[in-house]
N, C-alpha and C positions, 0 to 999 in steps of 0.2 A: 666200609660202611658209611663212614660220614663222608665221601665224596657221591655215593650213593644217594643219600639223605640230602644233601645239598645241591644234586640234578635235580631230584624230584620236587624241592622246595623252588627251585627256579620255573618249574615247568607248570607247578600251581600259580604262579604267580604271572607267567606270560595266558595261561586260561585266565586269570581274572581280568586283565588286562583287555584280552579280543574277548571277552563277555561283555565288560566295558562300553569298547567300541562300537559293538556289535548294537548297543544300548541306543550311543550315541546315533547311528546308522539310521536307527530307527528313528527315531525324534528328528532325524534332517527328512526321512520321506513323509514321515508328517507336516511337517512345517513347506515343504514342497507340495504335496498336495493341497495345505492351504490359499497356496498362493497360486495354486494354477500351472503348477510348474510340470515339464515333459521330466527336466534332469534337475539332479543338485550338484554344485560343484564346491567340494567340503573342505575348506581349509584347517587342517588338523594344526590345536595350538602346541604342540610340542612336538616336531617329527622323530625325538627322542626318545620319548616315554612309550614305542613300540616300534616294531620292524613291520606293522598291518599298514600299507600305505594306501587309503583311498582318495579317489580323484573326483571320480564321477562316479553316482550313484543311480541308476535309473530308479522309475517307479514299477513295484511291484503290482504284479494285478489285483491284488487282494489287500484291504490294507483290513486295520482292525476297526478304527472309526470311518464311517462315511467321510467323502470329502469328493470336493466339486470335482468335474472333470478338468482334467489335465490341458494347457491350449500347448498343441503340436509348436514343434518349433523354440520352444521358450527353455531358460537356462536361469536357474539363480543361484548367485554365489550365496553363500553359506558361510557367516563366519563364525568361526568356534570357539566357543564360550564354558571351561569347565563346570562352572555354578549352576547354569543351566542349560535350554534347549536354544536352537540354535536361531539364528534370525537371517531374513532373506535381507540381504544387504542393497543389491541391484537385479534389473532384468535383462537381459541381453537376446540376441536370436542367436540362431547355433551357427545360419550362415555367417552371421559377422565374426563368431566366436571361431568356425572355423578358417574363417580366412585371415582372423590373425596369429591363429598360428600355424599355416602355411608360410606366413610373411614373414616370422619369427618375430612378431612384434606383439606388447600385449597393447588392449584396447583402453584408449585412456578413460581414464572417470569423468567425464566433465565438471563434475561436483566441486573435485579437487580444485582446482582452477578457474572458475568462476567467481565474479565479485559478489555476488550473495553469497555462495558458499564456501569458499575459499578460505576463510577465516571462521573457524567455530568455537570460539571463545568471549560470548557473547553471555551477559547475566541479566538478573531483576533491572536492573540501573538503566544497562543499554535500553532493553526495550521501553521503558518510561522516559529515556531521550527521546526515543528513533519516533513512538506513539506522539508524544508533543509536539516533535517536530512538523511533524505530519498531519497533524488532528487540528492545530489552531494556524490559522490563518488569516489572510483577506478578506475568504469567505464569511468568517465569522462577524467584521464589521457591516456585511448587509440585510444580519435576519431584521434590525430596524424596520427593513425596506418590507420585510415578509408582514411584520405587524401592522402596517398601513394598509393591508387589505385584510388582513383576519382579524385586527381588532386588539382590546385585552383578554380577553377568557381564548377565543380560539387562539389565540397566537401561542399565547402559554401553554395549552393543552395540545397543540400543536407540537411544539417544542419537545415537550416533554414526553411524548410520546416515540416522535423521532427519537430523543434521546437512548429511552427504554430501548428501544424495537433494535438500533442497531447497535448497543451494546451488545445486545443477545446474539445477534449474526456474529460480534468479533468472538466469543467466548465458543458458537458453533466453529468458526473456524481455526481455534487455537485446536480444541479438540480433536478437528477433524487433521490435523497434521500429520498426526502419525496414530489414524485411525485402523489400518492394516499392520500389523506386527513384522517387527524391521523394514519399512518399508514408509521414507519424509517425503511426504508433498512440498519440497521447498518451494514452490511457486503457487500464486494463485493459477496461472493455466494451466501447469498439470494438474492439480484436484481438480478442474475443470473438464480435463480430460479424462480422470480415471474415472468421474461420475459419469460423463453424457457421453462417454466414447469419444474416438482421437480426434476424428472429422465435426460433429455436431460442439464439443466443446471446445475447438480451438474457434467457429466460428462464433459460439454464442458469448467466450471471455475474449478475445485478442484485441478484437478493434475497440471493446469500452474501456479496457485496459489501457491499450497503448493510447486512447483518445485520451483517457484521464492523465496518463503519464507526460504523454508531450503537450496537452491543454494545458496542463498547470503548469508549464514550466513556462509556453508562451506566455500566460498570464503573469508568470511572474515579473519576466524580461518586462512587460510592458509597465507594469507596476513599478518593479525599482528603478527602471530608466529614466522613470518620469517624477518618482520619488527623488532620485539624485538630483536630477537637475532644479526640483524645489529644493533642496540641502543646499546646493551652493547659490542659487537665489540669495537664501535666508542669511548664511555663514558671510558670503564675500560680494553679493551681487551689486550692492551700492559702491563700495569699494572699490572693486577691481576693472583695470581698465582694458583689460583683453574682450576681445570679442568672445560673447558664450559660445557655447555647445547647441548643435539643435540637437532637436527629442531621439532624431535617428542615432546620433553620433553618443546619445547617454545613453540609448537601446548597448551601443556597441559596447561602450565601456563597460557596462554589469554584465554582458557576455564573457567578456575577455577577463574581468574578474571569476565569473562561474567554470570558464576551462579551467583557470589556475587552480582554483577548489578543487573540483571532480578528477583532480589528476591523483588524490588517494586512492590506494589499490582496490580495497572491497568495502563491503557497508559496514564492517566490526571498526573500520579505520576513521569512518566519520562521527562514531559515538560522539566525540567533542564537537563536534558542526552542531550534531543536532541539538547536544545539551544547550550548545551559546543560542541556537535558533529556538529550543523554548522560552528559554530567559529572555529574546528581547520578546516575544511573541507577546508571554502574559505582560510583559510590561509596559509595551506601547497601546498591549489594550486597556491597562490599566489606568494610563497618564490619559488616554484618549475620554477614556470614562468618567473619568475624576477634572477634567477638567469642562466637559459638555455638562458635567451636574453642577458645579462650583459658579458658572455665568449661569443658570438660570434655565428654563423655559425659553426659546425663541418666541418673539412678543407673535409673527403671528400661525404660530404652529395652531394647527387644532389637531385632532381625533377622526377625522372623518374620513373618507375617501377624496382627492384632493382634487378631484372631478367626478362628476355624475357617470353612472356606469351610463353607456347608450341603450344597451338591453341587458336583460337577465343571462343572457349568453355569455356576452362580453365579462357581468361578471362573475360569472362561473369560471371562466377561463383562468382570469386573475385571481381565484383564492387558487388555481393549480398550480398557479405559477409562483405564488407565494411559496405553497409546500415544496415546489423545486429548490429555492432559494434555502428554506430548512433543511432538505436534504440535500444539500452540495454543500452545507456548513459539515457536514459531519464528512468528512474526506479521509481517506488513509485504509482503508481495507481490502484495495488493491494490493497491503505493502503487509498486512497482518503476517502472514506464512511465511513471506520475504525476512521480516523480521526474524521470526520464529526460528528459521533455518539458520541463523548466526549462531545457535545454540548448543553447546554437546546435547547428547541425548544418551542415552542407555536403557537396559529395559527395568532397572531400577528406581532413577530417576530421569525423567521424560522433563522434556525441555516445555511440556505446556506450563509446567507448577510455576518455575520464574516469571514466563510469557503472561502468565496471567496476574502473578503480583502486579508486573512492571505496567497492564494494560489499567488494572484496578486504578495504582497511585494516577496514573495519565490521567485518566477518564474520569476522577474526583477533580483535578485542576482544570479541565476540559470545561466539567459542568460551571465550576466556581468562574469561568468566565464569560459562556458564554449568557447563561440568565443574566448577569447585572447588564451584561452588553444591550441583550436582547429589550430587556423592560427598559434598564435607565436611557438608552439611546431613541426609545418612542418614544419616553415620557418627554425628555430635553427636546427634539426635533420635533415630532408628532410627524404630519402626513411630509415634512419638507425635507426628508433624507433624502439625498440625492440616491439614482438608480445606478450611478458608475461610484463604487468605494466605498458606498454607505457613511458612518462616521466621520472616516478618516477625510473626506470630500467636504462633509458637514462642517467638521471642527476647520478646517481652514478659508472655509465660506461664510461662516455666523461668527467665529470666532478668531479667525487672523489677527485683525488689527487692534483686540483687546488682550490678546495675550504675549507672553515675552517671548521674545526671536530666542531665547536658551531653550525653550520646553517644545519651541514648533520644532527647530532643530534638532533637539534631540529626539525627539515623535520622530521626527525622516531620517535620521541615521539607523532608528531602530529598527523603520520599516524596512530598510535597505537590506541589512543584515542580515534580519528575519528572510527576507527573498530567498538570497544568496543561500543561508542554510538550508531553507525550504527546496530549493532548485537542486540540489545535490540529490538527495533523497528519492523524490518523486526521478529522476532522472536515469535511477544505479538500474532498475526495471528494462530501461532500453539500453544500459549499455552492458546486462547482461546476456540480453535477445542476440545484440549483435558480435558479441562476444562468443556464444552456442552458436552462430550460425558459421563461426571459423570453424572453431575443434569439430564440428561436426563433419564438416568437409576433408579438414586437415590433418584429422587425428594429433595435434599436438597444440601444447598452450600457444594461447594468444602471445604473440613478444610484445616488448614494453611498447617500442616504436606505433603498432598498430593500433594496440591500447589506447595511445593517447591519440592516435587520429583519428579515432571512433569517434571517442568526447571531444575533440576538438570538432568535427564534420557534425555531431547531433547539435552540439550548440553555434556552428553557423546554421543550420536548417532550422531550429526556433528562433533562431535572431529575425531569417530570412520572412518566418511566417508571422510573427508578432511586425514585423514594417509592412506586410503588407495587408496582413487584417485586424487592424489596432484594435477594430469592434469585438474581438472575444472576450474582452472582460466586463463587456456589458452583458453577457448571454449566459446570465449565475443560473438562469430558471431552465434554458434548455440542457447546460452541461450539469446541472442535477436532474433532471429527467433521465438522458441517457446512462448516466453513472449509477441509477437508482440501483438496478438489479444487481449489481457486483455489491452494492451495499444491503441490501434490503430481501433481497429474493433468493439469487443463488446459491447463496450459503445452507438456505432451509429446503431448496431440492437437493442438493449437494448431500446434506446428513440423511436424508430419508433414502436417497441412494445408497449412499455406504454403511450406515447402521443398519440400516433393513428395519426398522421398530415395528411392533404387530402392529395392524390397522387398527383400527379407532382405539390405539392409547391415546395420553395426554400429547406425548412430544409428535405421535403421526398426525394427529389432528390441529396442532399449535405451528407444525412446520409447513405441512399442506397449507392452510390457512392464512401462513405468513405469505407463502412462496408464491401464490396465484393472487393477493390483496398488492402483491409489491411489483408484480408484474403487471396488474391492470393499473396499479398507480402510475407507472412509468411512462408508458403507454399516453392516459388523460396529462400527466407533468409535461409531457412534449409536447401535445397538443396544445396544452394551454401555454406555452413558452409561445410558441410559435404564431399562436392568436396573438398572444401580448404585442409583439413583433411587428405582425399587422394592423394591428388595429393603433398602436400607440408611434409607430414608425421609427424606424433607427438610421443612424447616419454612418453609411459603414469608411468611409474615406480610405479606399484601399489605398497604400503605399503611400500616405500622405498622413503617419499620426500626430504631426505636429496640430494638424488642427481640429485633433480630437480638445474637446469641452474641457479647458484646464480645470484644477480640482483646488485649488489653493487664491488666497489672495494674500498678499503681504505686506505688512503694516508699513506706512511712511511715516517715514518722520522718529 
C-alpha cells in the first residue's frame, strides 16, 4: 500500500509539473506571436525539474488573444524565466538557423563581442560620464557666434528652446530602447530600422550618423593639433632651440596619442576617459568664461550685425545658420542608445531608470555651461567672436598678451585632453560598424590583432581627411543642419511608429509636430549654412592647414 501511495503521489506531481509546462508553452506562443515570430525556440531553465523536453514550438492556429501575423521565416529564441513569462531575446532566419546546424556550429551573438555591447555592466555614473563627454564641447564655445545674429531675447529664446526640444528626443529615445518586450535597440540605426524598415532606415540614419561620427573626430584632430602646438608655443617656445613641429606633424601626434586611447576594448572600458573628458570640458569652459568676463568688455565690441545684411535674403539666411550653430552645440544623441546598451536590463528593472538619472544629472551641468557661455561670451566679445573656435579663438586674440602663460597654458592642455577623450567616444560608433562587418561574414569574434588595425586604419583616415580639409571646423552651421534630424526629428517619427499612440492625442500631435518642424528646419539650416558660405566666402586651403587663420597670439616679453 504505501509503495502504491508513493507511485501515485509521484505521478500527481510529474501532472503538475507538464500542467506547468504546458502553462509555460503557452506564454512562449504568446510572446512569439507578439513579436512576429513563425517558431519559438525555448530554453528550459532546469532540464531537471522534468523529462517534457521542448525545443521548438511552432504557432498554433488559434490562439486565445488576437496577435499580428506571424512574418514566414523568423525564429526567436526564448529565454526562460521561472517568475514570469518569457522574452524574445534575439531574431534569426531558420535558413541561417538551419545551416548552422548542419555545420554543427552554433550562430554567434554579435552582441556578445562587440565594443558597445560586450561589456554590460554599465550604471547611473557611467552614463553621466559617457553624456558629458559627448554633450560639451568645442561646439559649445561658438553659440557666441549664434547671438551676433539673433541678438539677446532671440538668441536666449533660441537656446532655450533647442535645449527643451532635444532633451525631450533624448528621453524619447531612452524610452524607446527597449520599447518591444525582450527585445534592445543597442544602436541608433537599428531603431532606425525597426521603425522605417531595413532599406529606408539604414539610408535615412547611416550617412548622418557616421558623418557625425567621423566629422567630430576630424574636427577634433584638427583642434587638438593645433591646440598642442599652441601648448608648446606657450610652455617652451621662447626657450627651446629645436626646430618646432608644423601643424601637419601635431595633426599626427594627437593621432598617434588617440590610437593608444581607443585601444580599450569596449565603451564600459572608457567610463574613466570620459569622466577626465567632462572634468576638463566644464573646466576650460569655465576658466575660458571667467577670464573673458574678469578683462572686461572689448573696447570696440558692439551688438549689432558686424556688417549690413546686403538684402533681406541674405539675412534670413544667417539667422538659419545661427540656429545651426545652436543645434550642433547640443551633440551626442547619435550615442544615446549606444550608451544605453552598456547597461543590464531585466524585465524588472529596465536599464532606462539609470539612463535617465545619469542623462538628468549630464544635462543639468550641460545647461549650467552652456547659458553663462552663451550670454557672458556676447556680452564680453559682442559681434567680434571669431567664426573659427568662437571663445577659445577670442580669449587668445583680445586677451593673450594680458593674461598669464600658466592659465593660457593650462586653457590648451585642457582643450587637448578634452579632444582626445571626446575622439574615443564619438569614434567606439565606427569601430563597432567595422567590427559587425567581420562577425558577420566570419561567424566568429573579431581577434585582438584586427581590432587594433581597425582603430589604428580609422584614425589614419581622419588624420588623412582633417590634412586635407582643414575647413571643416569652420562649417558648425552646415554640420548642425545635417545632424539636425538624428537630434531633432527622428526620434518623434521613431515613437509614433512604435508606440502606435491614438491620433490626435497629446504625444501624436506633439511628436508629428516635432518631427515634420525638425525636418523642414534641417532642410532651411542647410540652406542657410550654405548661403552663408557664399555669400561671406571661405578659404578651404586643402592639404595645406598650416595656413589656416591662427587662433592665438602670445604674449612677449
Amino acid at each position: 500500500m504505501k509503495h502504491l501511495f508513493c507511485k501515485r503521489q509521484r505521478e500527481r506531481q510529474r501532472d503538475t509539473v507538464k500542467r506547468k509546462l504546458m502553462g509555460d508553452v503557452s506564454c512562449i506562443l504568446e510572446e512569439a506571436g507578439r513579436s512576429k515570430l513563425e517558431h519559438a525556440i525555448w530554453v528550459p531553465p532546469s532540464q531537471s525539474s522534468a523529462r517534457l523536453n521542448i525545443s521548438i514550438v511552432s504557432r498554433p492556429p488559434i490562439l486565445e488573444s488576437p496577435v499580428p501575423a506571424a512574418v514566414p521565416g523568423k525564429t526567436g529564441i526564448v529565454v526562460a524565466n521561472i517568475q514570469g513569462c518569457y522574452d524574445v531575446g534575439m531574431v534569426v532566419d531558420d535558413e541561417e538557423q538551419e545551416l548552422g546546424h548542419n555545420n554543427h556550429q552554433k550562430k554567434l551573438n554579435p552582441d556578445d563581442c562587440l565594443p558597445i555591447t560586450e561589456s554590460r555592466n554599465g550604471n547611473a555614473f557611467y552614463s553621466a560620464f559617457h553624456c558629458l563627454n559627448s554633450g560639451i564641447g568645442f561646439q559649445a564655445l561658438l553659440l557666441p557666434r549664434a547671438f551676433t545674429v539673433l541678438g539677446w531675447t532671440w538668441g536666449i529664446i533660441s537656446l532655450s528652446l533647442a535645449f527643451v526640444w532635444q532633451l525631450y528626443t533624448v528621453w524619447l529615445l531612452t524610452q524607446l530602447h527597449e520599447s518591444v518586450t525582450g527585445t534592445r535597440y543597442n544602436r541608433y540605426i537599428q531603431l532606425a530600422k525597426a521603425a522605417f524598415g531595413q532599406k529606408r532606415g539604414k539610408l535615412m540614419a547611416l550617412f548622418p550618423i557616421m558623418y557625425l561620427s567621423g566629422g567630430t573626430c576630424v574636427a577634433l584632430i584638427t583642434l587638438g593639433g593645433k591646440t598642442m602646438k599652441l601648448f608648446f608655443l606657450i610652455v617652451c617656445g621662447e626657450t627651446s632651440h629645436a626646430k618646432p613641429l608644423t601643424t601637419v606633424e601635431w595633426f599626427l601626434v594627437f593621432v598617434v596619442c588617440a590610437i593608444v586611447l581607443a585601444q580599450l576594448p569596449n565603451l564600459n572600458s572608457i567610463a574613466g576617459i570620459s569622466l577626465v573628458g567632462a572634468i576638463t570640458a566644464i573646466t576650460y569652459c569655465t576658466m575660458i568664461l571667467v577670464i573673458s568676463i574678469a578683462h572686461g568688455r572689448v573696447a570696440s565690441a558692439s551688438y549689432g550685425p558686424l556688417q549690413p545684411y546686403k538684402s533681406p535674403t541674405s539675412k534670413a539666411f544667417s539667422i538659419l545658420n545661427a540656429f545651426g550653430i545652436i543645434c550642433f552645440a547640443f551633440r551626442g544623441h547619435n550615442l544615446v542608445l549606444e550608451i544605453q546598451a552598456t547597461m543590464p536590463s531585466t524585465p524588472t528593472h529596465s536599464a532606462k531608470v539609470p539612463m535617465w538619472k545619469g542623462v538628468k544629472f549630464a544635462y543639468l551641468l550641460i545647461a549650467v555651461c552652456f547659458y553663462p557661455l552663451a550670454i557672458g561670451g556676447y556680452w564680453a566679445y559682442g559681434n567680434l567672436v571669431p567664426q573659427k573656435y568662437g571663445m577659445l579663438s577670442a580669449l587668445f586674440k583680445y586677451h593673450g598678451n594680458k593674461s598669464s602663460r600658466v592659465v593660457l597654458g593650462l586653457t590648451s592642455m585642457l582643450v587637448v585632453i578634452n579632444c582626445l577623450s571626446s575622439f574615443q567616444i564619438y569614434a567606439m560608433p565606427v569601430f563597432d560598424n567595422l567590427e559587425f562587418a567581420y562577425i558577420s561574414r566570419k561567424n566568429k569574434p573579431c581577434p585582438r590583432w584586427l581590432r587594433r588595425g581597425f582603430r589604428a586604419g580609422f584614425g589614419c583616415l581622419a588624420f588623412f581627411i582633417a590634412v586635407a580639409l582643414p575647413v571643416l571646423t569652420s562649417l558648425a552651421g552646415l554640420l548642425g543642419g545635417i545632424a539636425l534630424p538624428i537630434t531633432l526629428a527622428y526620434p518623434c517619427f521613431m515613437w509614433i511608429v512604435m508606440k502606435k499612440p491614438k491620433r490626435y492625442t497629446t504625444m501624436w500631435i506633439i511628436n508629428w509636430g516635432l518631427g515634420i518642424l525638425g525636418m523642414a528646419l534641417s532642410f532651411l539650416v542647410i540652406a542657410g549654412a550654405v548661403w552663408s558660405i557664399v555669400d561671406k566666402g571661405i578659404t578651404a586651403n586643402f592639404f595645406k592647414p598650416s595656413r589656416e587663420e591662427t587662433f592665438f597670439a602670445i604674449r612677449e616679453g
